[in-house]
C-alpha positions as CSV (number, residue, x, y, z in Angstrom):
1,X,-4.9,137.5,-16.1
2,X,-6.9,134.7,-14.3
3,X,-9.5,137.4,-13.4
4,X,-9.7,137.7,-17.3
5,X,-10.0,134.1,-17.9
6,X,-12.3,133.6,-14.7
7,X,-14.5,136.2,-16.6
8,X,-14.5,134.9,-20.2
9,X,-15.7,131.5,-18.3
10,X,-18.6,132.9,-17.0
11,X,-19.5,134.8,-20.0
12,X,-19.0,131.2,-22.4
13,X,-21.2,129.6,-19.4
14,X,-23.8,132.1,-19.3
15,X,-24.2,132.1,-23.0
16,X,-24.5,128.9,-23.3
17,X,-27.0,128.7,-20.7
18,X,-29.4,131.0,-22.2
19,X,-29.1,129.2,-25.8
20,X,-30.1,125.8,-24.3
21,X,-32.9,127.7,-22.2
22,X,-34.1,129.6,-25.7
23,X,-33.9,126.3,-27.3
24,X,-36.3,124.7,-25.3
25,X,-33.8,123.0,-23.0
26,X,-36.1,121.1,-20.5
27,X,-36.0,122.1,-17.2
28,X,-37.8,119.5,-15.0
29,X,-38.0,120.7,-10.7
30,X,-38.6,117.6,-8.8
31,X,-40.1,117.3,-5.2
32,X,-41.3,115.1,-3.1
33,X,-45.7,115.8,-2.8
34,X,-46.2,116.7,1.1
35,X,-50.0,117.7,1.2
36,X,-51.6,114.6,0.8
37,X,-54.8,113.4,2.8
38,X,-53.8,110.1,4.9
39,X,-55.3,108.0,1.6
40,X,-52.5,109.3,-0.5
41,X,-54.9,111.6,-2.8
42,X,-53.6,115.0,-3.1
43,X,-56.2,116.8,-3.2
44,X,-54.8,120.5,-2.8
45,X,-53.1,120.2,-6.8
46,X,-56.5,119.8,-8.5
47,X,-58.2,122.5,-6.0
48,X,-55.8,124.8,-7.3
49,X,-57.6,124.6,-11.0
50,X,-60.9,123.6,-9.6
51,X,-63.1,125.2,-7.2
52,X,-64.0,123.8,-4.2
53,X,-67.8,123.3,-5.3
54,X,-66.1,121.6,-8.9
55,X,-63.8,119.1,-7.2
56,X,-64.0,116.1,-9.1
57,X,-65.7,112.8,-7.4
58,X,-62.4,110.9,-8.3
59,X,-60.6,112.7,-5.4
60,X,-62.4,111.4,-2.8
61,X,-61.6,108.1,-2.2
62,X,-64.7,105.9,-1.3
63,X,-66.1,102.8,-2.2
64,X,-67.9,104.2,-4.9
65,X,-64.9,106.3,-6.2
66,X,-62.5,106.1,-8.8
67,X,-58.7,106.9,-9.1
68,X,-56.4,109.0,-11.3
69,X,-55.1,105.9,-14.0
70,X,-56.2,105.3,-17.2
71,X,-58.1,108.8,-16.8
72,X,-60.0,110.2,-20.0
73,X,-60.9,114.1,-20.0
74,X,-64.7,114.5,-21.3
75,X,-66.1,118.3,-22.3
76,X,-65.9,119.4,-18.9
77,X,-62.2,119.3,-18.4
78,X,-62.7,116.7,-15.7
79,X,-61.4,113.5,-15.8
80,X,-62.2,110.1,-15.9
81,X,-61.0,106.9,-14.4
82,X,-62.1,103.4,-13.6
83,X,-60.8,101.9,-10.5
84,X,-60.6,101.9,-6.7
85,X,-58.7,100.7,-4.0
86,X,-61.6,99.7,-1.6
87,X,-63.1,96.2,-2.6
88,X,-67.0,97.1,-3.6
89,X,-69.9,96.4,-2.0
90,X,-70.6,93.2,-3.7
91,X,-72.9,91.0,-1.5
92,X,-69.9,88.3,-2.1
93,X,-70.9,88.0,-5.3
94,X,-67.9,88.9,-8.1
95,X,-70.4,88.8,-11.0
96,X,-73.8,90.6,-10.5
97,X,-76.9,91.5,-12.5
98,X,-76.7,95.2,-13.7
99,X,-79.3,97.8,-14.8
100,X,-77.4,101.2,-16.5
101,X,-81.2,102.9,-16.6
102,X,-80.8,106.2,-14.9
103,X,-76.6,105.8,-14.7
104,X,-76.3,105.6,-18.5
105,X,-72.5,107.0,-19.5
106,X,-72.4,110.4,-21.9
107,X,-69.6,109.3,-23.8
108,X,-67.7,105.7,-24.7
109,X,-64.4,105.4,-25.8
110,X,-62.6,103.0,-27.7
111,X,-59.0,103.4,-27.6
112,X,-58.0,107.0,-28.2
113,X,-61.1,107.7,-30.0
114,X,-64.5,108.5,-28.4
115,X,-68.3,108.9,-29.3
116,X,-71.1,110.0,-27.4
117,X,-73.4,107.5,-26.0
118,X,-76.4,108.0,-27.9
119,X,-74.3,108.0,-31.5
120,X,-73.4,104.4,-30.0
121,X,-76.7,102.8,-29.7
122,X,-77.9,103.9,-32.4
123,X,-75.1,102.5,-34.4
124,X,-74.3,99.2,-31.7
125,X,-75.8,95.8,-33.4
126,X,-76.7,94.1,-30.3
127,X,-73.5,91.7,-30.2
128,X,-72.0,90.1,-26.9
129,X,-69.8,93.5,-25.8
130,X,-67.1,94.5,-23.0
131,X,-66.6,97.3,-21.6
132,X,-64.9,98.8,-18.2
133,X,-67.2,101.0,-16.3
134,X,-66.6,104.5,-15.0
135,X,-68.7,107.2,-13.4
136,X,-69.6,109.1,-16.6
137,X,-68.0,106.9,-19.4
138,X,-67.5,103.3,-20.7
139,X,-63.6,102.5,-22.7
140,X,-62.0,99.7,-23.2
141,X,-59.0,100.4,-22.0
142,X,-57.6,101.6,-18.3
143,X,-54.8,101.7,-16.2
144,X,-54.4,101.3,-12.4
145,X,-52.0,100.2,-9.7
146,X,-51.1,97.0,-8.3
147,X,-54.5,95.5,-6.3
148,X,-56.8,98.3,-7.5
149,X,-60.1,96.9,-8.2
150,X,-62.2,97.6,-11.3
151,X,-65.4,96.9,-12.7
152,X,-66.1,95.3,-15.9
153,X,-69.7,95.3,-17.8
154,X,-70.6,93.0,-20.4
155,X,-73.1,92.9,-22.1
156,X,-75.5,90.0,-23.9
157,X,-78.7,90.1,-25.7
158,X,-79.3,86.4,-24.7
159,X,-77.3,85.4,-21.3
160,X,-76.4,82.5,-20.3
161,X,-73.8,80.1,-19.1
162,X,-70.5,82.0,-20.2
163,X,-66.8,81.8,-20.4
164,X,-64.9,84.3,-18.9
165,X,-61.1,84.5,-20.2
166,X,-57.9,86.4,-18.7
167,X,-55.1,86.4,-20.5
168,X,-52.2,87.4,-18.0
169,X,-49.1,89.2,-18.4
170,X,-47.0,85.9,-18.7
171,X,-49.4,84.5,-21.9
172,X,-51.3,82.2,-19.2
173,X,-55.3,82.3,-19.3
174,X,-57.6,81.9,-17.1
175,X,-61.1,80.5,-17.7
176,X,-63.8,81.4,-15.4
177,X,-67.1,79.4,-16.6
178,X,-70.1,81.6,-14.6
179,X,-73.4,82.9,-15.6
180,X,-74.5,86.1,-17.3
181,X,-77.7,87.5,-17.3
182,X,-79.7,89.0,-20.8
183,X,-78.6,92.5,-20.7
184,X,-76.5,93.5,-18.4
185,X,-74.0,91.8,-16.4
186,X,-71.3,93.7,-13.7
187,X,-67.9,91.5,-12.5
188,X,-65.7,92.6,-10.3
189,X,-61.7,92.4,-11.5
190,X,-58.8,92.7,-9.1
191,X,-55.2,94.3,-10.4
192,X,-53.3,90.7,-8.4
193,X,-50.5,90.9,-11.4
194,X,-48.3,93.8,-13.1
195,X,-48.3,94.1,-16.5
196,X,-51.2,93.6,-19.4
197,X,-54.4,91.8,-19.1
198,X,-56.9,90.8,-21.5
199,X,-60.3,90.2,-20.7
200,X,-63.5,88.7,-22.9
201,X,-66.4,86.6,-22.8
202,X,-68.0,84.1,-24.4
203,X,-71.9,83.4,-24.5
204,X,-73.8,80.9,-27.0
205,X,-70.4,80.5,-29.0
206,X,-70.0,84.4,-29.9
207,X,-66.8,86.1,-28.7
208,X,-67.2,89.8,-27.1
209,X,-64.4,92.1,-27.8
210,X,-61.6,92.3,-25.5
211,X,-60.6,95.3,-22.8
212,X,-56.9,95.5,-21.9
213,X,-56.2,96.6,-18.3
214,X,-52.4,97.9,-17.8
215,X,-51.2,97.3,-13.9
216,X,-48.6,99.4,-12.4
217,X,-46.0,97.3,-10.2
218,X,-46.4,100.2,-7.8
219,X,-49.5,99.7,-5.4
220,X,-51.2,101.6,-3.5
221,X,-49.3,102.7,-0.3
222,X,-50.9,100.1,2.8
223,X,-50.3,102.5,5.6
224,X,-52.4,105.5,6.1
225,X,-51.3,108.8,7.6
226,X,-48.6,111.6,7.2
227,X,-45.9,108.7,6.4
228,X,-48.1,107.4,3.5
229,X,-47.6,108.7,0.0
230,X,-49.7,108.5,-3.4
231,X,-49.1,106.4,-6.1
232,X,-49.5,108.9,-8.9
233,X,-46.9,111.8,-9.6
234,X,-47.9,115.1,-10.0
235,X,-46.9,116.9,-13.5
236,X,-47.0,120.9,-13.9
237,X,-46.1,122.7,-17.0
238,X,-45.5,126.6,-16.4
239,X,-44.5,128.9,-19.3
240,X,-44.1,133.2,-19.0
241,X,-44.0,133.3,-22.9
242,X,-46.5,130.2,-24.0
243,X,-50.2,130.4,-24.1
244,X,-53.1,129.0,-25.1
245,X,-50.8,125.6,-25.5
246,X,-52.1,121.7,-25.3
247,X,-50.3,119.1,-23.1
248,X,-50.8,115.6,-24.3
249,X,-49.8,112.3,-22.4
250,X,-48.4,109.5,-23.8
251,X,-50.3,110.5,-27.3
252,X,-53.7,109.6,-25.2
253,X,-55.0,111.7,-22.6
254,X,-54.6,116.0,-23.5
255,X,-54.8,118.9,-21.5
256,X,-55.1,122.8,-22.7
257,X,-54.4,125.9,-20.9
258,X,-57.6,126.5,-21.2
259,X,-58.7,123.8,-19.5
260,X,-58.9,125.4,-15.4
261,X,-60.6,128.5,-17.4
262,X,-57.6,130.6,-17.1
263,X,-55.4,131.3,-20.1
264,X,-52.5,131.4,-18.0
265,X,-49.9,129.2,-18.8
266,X,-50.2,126.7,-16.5
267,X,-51.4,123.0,-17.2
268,X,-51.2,120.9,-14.2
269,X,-52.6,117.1,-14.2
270,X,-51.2,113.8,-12.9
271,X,-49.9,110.7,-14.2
272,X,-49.6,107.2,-13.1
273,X,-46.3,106.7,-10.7
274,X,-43.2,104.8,-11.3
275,X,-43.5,104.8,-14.8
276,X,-42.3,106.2,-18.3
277,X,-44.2,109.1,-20.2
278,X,-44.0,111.2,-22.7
279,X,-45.6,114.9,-22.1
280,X,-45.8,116.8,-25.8
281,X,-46.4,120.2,-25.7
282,X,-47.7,121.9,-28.7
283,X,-48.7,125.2,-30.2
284,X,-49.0,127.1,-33.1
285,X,-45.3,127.3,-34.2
286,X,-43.9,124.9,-31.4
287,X,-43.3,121.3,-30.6
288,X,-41.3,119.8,-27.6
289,X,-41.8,116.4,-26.4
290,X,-40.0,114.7,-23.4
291,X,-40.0,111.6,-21.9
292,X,-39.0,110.4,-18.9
293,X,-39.3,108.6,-15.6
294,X,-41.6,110.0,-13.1
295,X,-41.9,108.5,-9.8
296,X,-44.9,107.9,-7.2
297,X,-45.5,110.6,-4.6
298,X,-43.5,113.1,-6.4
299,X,-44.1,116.8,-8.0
300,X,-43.1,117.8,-11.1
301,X,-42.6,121.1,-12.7
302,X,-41.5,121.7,-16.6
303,X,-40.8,125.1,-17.3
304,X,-40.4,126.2,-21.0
């Protein structure tokens, strides 16, 4: 008798187990990233959906490199992003004269929405303008961890003596009266605050428009070596039954299976740590969307 009812247990627990998994129960692995470099970029994920040759410039950390938040994805399938943790090679200077001839972006986004460079200036009127600069692209938005620094470039047809504001995360601004040149102009900006910050300009009594920059609380790790760990998490989406799906990030950045030029169900990206987001998975026919915490230095693996 209790090997009866032992039985009829198992059977109600394995039934119900395979209608949450046909469902589309999540099933989130967790694990703690081990094969880091000492700078806390992990550089063996993205090798393992780019070649060697292909590695993007963002995973080697230098002075000129950029990190993982706030990343964008352009045609190639690489991303995007728009800060470092080394302080650049200024000349002590926070605010410089720039020249973008020969390092002009390929495309510019505003927000969640994105044109190519040339369809901009041939539709921009000239007007005082913000943007935060990346290797390939301008936006005017970003993301990046606690004392990352990131480069700004405004722009003004006339120059001048300007006001530079900060709005912080607590409502205070910050006025920084400096100098910009005609054209071009590069400052420097330091992540010293978590939370939101708002950034403009004014020259000759005409606003620019305004970039946002979102800090994580989580910076990046000060120790170097095998005890260090990186401040991004690392997200991986496997299905057996599911190709040819799209992977999208907080309704801003998207990935395909397509994307590493294998139609193989597996999207694999990263994510800014210690923070909420929401990964939505769609296809023809399906829709799942989770959200969740997902914390710095670890590796994460959805199976659907």
């Amino acid at each position: 008798m209790n090997f009866k009812r032992a039985l009829i247990s198992l059977l109600i627990i394995l039934s119900v187990g395979f209608a949450g998994s046909v469902d589309g129960a999540e099933v989130w692995d967790e694990e703690p990233i081990t094969d880091f470099d000492g700078e806390g970029i992990g550089v063996s994920f993205d090798e393992t959906y780019y070649s060697e040759e292909d590695t993007p410039d963002m995973l080697v950390r230098s002075s000129a490199s950029f990190g993982t938040y706030g990343a964008t994805t352009g045609t190639s399938g690489i991303s995007e992003a728009y800060y470092s943790m080394d302080a650049p090679s200024s000349g002590g200077s926070d605010v410089q004269q720039y020249s973008i001839s020969g390092s002009e972006p390929s495309t510019v986004y505003f927000g969640d929405k994105s044109v190519s460079y040339s369809t901009y200036r041939s539709t921009y009127t000239g007007t005082n303008s913000l943007w935060i600069l990346g290797s390939w692209s301008w936006t005017q938005y970003a993301s990046c961890p606690l004392w990352a620094y990131l480069q700004l470039l405004a722009y003004s047809p006339s120059g001048g003596s300007t006001d530079l504001y900060e709005i912080y995360p607590n409502g205070n601004v910050e006025q920084d009266s400096t100098y910009f040149w005609p054209g071009y102009t590069r400052i420097n900006f330091r992540a010293d605050t978590s939370g939101r910050h708002i950034l403009l300009f004014v020259v000759n009594n005409q606003p620019s428009n305004a970039v946002v920059i979102d800090v994580s609380s989580s910076g990046w790790p000060s120790g170097s070596g095998s005890g260090s760990a990186p401040s991004y998490a690392q997200v991986t989406v496997r299905s057996s039954q599911l190709y040819g799906y799209t992977v999208s990030v907080d309704g801003v950045r998207s990935y395909s299976d397509y994307s590493d030029g294998s139609l193989d169900g597996v999207v694999s990206f990263t994510v800014a740590g210690d923070q909420s987001h929401t990964i939505t998975i769609t296809s023809s026919g399906y829709l799942r969307s989770y959200t969740r915490l997902f914390r710095s230095g670890y590796a994460y693996t959805l199976t659907i």
